[in-house]
C-alpha positions in Angstrom: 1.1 -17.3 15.6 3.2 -20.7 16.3 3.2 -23.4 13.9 4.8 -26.0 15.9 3.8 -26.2 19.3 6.0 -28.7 21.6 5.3 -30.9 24.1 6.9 -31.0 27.7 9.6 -33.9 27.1 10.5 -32.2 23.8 11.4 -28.8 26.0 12.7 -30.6 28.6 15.1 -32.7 26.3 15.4 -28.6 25.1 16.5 -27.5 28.3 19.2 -30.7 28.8 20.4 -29.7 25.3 19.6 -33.0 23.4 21.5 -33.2 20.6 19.1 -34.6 18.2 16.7 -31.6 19.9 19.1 -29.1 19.3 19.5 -30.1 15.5 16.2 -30.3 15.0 15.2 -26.6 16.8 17.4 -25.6 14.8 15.4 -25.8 11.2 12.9 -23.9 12.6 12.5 -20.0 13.4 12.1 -19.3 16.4 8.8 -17.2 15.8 6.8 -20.4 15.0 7.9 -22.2 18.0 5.5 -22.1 20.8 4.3 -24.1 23.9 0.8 -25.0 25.2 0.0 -23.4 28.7 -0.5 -26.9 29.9 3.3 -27.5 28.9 4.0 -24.4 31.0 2.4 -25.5 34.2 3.9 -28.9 33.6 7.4 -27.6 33.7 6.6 -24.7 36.3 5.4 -27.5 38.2 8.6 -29.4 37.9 10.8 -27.0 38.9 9.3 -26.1 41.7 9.4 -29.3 43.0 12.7 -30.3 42.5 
């Protein structure tokens, strides 16, 4: 089960490989890294309309 959950600007800074993000992704396994499903309409919804 996920312990952090992030939000949609934190994936999005994710995806544009922020550095500070990147660093900070880092300290944390992957397996408690998760994202709402609202977060994944919100950036389904994005690309779709770009």
């Amino acid at each position: 089960m996920p312990i952090d959950i992030l939000d949609t600007n934190t994936v999005s800074h994710l995806f544009r490989r922020h550095p500070n993000v990147l660093i900070n992704i880092q300290q944390v396994k992957l397996s408690d890294i998760g994202i709402s499903s609202i977060t994944e309409a919100e950036l389904l919804y994005g690309m779709v309309k770009r």
